[in-house]
DRENVO-441519 format. One record per residue (C-alpha): residue number from 1; chain; x, y, z. Coordinates in pm, whole numbers, padded with zeros to 5 digits. Example, Ala and Ser with C-alpha at 12.3 -4.5 7.8 and 13.67 -1.06 7.14 Angstrom:
BEGIN
1:A:01230:-00450:00780 $
2:A:01367:-00106:00714 $
// end
This chain:
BEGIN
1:A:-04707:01950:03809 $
2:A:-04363:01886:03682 $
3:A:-04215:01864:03324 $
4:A:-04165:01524:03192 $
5:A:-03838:01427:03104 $
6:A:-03706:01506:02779 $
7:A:-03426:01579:02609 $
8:A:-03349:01943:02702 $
9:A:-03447:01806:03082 $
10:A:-03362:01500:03118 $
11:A:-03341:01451:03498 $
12:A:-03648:01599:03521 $
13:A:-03906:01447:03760 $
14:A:-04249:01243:03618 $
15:A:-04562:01359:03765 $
16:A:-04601:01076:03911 $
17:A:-04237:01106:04140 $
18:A:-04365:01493:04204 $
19:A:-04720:01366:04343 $
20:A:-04545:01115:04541 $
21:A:-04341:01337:04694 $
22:A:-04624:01591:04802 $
23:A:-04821:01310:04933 $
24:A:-04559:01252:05165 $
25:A:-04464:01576:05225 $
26:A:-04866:01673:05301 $
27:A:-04896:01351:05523 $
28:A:-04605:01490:05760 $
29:A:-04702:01845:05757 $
30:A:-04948:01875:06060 $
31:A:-04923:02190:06261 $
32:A:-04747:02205:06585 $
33:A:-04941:02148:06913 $
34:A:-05080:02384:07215 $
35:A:-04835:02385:07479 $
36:A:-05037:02127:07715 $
37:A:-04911:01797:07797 $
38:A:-05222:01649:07634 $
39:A:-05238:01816:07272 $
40:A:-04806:01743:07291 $
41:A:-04867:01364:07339 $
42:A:-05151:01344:07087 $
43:A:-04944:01551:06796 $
44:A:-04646:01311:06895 $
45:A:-04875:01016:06846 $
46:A:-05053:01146:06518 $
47:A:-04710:01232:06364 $
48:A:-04593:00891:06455 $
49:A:-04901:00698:06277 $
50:A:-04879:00922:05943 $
51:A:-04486:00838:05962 $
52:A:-04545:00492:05977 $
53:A:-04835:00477:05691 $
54:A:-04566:00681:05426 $
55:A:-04280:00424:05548 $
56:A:-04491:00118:05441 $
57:A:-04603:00254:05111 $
58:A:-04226:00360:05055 $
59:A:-04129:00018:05184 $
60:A:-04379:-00166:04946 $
61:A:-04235:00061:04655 $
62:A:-03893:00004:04713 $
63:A:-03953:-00367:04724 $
64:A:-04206:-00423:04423 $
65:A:-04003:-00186:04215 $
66:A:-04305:-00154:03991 $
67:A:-04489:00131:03851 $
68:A:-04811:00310:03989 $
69:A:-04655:00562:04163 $
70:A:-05001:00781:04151 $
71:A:-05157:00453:04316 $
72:A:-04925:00471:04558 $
73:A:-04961:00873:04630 $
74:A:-05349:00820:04658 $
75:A:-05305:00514:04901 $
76:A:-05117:00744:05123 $
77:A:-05315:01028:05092 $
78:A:-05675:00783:05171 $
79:A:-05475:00664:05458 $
80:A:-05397:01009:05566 $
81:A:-05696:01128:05599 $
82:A:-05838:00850:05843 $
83:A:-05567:01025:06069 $
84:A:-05709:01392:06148 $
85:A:-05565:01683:06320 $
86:A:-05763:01615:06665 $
87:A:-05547:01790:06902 $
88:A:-05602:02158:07013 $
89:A:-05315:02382:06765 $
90:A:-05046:02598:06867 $
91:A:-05156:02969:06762 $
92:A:-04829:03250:06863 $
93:A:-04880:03497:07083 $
94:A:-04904:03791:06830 $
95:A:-05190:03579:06625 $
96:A:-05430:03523:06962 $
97:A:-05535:03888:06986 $
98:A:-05583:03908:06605 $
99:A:-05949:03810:06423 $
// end
């Protein structure tokens, strides 16, 4: 993943900050929504529960101040994936044609 620190590198991030930082960055990374009302309010909803799972685990974090950062990536990742991608997905004009 990422170097450890050392020496030559030493603000270099732990695996453990680089895995929590994907987690997050995979748990608000859904794809943007058809253009109905329906699939809008349901992406807007979706993106709003993964939001507020990564804000508790960096909440508890913050707080406890303890390590287990990988604990901590897994718990939002297991959490993630109770909240699918339900909603129909916005596919661009130029990519409708195509397959």
């Amino acid at each position: 993943m990422s170097e450890q620190p050392t020496p030559d590198h030493p603000n270099a991030l732990s695996a453990d900050v680089v895995d929590l930082i994907a987690a997050v960055a995979e748990a608000l990374d859904i794809p943007l929504p058809a253009t109905n009302d329906a699939d809008e309010r349901t992406y807007h909803r979706l993106l709003e529960r993964r939001a507020s799972t990564v804000s508790i685990a960096l909440a508890a974090l913050l707080k406890l101040r303890i390590a287990g950062l990988g604990d901590d990536a897994e718990w939002i990742r297991t959490r993630v994936a109770e909240l699918p991608v339900t909603y129909a997905v916005f596919v661009p004009v130029q990519e409708r044609g195509a397959g």
